[in-house]
RODOSE-627439 format. One line per 8 residues: number of its first residue (from 1); their letters; for each residue x, y, z of C-alpha. Coordinates in pm, 1 decimal, padded with zeros to 6 digits. Layout:
BEGIN
NUM) a) X,Y,Z | ...
***
This chain:
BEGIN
1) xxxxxxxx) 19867.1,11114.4,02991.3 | 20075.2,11365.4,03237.4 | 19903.1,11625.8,03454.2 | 19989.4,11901.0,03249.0 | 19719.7,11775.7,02998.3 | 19461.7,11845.2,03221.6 | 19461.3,12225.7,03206.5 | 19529.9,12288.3,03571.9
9) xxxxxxxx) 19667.1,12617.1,03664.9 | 20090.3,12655.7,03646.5 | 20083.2,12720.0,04019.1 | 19907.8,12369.5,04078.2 | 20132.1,12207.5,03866.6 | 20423.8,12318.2,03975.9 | 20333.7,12227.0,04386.5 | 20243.1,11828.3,04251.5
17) xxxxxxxx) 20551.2,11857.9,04056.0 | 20747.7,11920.2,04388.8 | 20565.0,11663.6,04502.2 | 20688.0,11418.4,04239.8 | 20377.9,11381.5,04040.7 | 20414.0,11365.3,03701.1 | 20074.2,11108.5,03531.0 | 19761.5,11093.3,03709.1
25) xxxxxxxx) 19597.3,10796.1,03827.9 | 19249.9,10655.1,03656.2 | 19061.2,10822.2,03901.8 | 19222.3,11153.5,03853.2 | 19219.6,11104.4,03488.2 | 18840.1,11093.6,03480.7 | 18760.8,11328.0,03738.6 | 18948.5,11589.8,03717.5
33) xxxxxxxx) 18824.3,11714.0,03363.0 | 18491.4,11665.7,03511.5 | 18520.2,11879.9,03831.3 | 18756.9,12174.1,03647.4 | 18403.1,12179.7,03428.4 | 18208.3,12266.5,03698.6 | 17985.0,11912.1,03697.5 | 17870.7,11674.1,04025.2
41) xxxxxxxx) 18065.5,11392.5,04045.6 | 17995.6,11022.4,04222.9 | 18345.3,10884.6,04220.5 | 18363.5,10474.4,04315.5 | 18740.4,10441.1,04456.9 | 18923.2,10283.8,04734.6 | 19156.5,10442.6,04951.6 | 19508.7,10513.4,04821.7
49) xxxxxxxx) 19403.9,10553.0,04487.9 | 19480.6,10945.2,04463.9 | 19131.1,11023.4,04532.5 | 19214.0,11348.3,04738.5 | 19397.6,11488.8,04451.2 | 19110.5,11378.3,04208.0 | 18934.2,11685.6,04374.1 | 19146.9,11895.9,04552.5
57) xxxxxxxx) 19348.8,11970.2,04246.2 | 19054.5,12111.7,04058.3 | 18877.8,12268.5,04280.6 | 19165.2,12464.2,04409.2 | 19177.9,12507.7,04030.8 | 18823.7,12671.5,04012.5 | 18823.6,12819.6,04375.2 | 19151.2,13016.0,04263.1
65) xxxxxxxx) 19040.5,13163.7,03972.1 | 18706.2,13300.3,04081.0 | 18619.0,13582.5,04375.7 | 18398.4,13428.9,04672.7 | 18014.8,13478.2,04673.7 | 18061.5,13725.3,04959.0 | 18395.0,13806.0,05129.5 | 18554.0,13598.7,05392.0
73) xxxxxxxx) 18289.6,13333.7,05273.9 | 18399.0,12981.6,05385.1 | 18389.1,12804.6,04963.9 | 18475.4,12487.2,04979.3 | 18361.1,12205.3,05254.0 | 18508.0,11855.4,05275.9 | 18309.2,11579.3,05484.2 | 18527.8,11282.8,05621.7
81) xxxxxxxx) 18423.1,11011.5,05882.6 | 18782.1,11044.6,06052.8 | 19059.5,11287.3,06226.9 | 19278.9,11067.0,06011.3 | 19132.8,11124.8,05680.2 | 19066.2,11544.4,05765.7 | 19425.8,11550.4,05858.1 | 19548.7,11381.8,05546.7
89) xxxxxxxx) 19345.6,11576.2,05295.8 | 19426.8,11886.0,05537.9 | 19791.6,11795.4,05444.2 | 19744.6,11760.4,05084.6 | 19570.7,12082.1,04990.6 | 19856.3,12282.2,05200.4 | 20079.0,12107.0,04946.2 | 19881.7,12147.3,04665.3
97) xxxxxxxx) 19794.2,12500.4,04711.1 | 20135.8,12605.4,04848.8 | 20122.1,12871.8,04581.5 | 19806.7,12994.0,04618.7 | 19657.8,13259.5,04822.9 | 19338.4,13026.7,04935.9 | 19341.8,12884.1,05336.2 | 19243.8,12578.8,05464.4
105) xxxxxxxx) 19158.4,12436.3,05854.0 | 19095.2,12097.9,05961.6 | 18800.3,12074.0,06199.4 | 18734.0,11752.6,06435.9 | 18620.9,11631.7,06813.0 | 18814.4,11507.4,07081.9 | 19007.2,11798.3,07117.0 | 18910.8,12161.7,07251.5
113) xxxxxxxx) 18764.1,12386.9,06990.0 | 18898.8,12696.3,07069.5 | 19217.8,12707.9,06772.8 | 18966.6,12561.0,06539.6 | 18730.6,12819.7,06630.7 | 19026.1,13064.8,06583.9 | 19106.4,12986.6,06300.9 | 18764.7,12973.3,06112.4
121) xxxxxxxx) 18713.6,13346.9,06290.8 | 19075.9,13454.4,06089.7 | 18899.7,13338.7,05715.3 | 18889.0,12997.2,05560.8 | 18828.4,12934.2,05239.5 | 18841.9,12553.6,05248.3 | 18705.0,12350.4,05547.5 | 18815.7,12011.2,05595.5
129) xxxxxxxx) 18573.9,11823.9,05869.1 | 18446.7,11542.1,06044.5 | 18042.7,11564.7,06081.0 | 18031.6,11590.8,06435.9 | 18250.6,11878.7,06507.2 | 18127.9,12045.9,06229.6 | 17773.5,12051.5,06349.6 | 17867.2,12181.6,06670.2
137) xxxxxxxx) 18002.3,12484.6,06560.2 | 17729.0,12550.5,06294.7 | 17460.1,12524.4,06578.7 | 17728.6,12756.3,06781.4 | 17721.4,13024.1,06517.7 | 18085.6,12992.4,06434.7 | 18058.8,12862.6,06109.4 | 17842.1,12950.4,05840.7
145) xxxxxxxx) 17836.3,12750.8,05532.9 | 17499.8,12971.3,05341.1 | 17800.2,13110.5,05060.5 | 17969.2,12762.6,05004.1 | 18051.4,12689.1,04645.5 | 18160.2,12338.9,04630.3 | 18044.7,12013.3,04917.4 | 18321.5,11724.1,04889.3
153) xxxxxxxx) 18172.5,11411.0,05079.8 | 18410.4,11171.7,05128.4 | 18443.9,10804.3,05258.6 | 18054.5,10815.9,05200.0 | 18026.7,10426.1,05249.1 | 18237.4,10481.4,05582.0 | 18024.5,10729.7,05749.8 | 17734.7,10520.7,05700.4
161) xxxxxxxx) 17915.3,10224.1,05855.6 | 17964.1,10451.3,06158.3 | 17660.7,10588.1,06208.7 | 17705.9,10954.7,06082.1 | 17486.2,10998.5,05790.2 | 17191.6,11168.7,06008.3 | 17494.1,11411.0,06091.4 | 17585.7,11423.2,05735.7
169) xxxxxxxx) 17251.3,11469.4,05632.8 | 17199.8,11786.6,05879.1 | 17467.8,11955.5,05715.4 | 17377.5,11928.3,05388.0 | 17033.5,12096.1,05522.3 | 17269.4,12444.2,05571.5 | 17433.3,12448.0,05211.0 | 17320.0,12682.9,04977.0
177) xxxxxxxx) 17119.6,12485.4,04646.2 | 17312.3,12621.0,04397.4 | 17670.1,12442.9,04447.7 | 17912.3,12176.3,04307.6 | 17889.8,11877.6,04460.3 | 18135.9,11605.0,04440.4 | 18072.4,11224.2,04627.4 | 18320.4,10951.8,04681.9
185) xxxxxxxx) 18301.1,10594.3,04808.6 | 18463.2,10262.4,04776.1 | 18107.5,10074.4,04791.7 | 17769.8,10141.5,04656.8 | 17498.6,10076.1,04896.3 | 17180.5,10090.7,04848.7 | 17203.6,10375.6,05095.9 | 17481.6,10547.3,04925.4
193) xxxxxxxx) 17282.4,10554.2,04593.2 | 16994.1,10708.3,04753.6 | 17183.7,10923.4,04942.6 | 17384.4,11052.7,04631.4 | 17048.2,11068.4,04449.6 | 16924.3,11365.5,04697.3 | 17239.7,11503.2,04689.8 | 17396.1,11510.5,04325.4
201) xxxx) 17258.5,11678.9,03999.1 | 17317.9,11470.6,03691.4 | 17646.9,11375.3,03825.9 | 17991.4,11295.6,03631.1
***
């Protein structure tokens, strides 16, 4: 199977090309047709295994070819345990979505807000974040997530191994009910199962 069975969008296909991808890994394989269909999704894979393009790819798909809920509306939010991980998936949807007209920003602590909150103030239509940060500016009133269309958690197993999933949880408590939700993990834990059970609706 080669990406260009998967019905992405040419402009997709031709940033991964550029990137020299040409057959998508098993993960990508089964979720991509999954998430382009607008269903939940509980993916179970480690790290390295092209997860980040498992959903980036369609969603940029999706977010591309459909006007926001309200204008200037942040759409898309990714959850990720570390600065690491939101700069890597920050990376990969700037190369995925070189040739589209949707914007991304990479949120995190440790380092003074004021770009971040610069950037969010400029339009975002993808947010990539760590929990703590991201509740910050929520309870600061720079970010509001009430028009969000998709919630990516990532690393789920990870942020319960370092202690984030009351800060996880608060989030969730902002999004709107009717969205697309998408999990990942390389464990299941009994925690991770009932936290994707509150979270997911009859997921892929």
């Amino acid at each position: 199977m080669l990406f260009t069975d998967l019905g992405l969008k040419a402009e997709i296909l031709r940033a991964i090309a550029e990137q020299g991808y040409t057959e998508p890994t098993p993960i990508q394989q089964q979720a991509i047709p999954a998430v382009l269909a607008g269903r939940d999704l509980m993916g179970c894979a480690q790290t390295g295994t092209g997860k980040t393009a498992a959903f980036a790819l369609p969603m940029l798909d999706r977010l591309s070819a459909a006007a926001p809920r309200r204008k200037g509306a942040v759409r898309a939010l990714i959850l990720t345990p570390t600065r690491e991980l939101a700069l890597q998936i920050g990376e990969s949807f700037d190369a995925y979505g070189k040739y589209l007209k949707l914007r991304s920003t990479v949120i995190f602590g440790g380092v003074g807000q004021a770009p971040q909150v610069e950037a969010i103030r400029k339009g975002v239509d993808i947010l990539i974040a760590c929990p703590g940060r991201l509740n910050d500016l929520i309870g600061q009133g720079h970010i509001d997530l009430s028009d969000l269309e998709v919630f990516v958690l990532d690393e789920a197993d990870r942020m319960l191994d370092m202690g984030f999933v009351h800060d996880v949880k608060k989030v969730i408590a902002k999004l709107p009910k009717q969205r697309q939700n998408l999990m990942f993990s390389a464990t299941m834990p009994k925690e991770i199962e009932q936290l994707a059970a509150g979270i997911l609706q009859d997921p892929a």
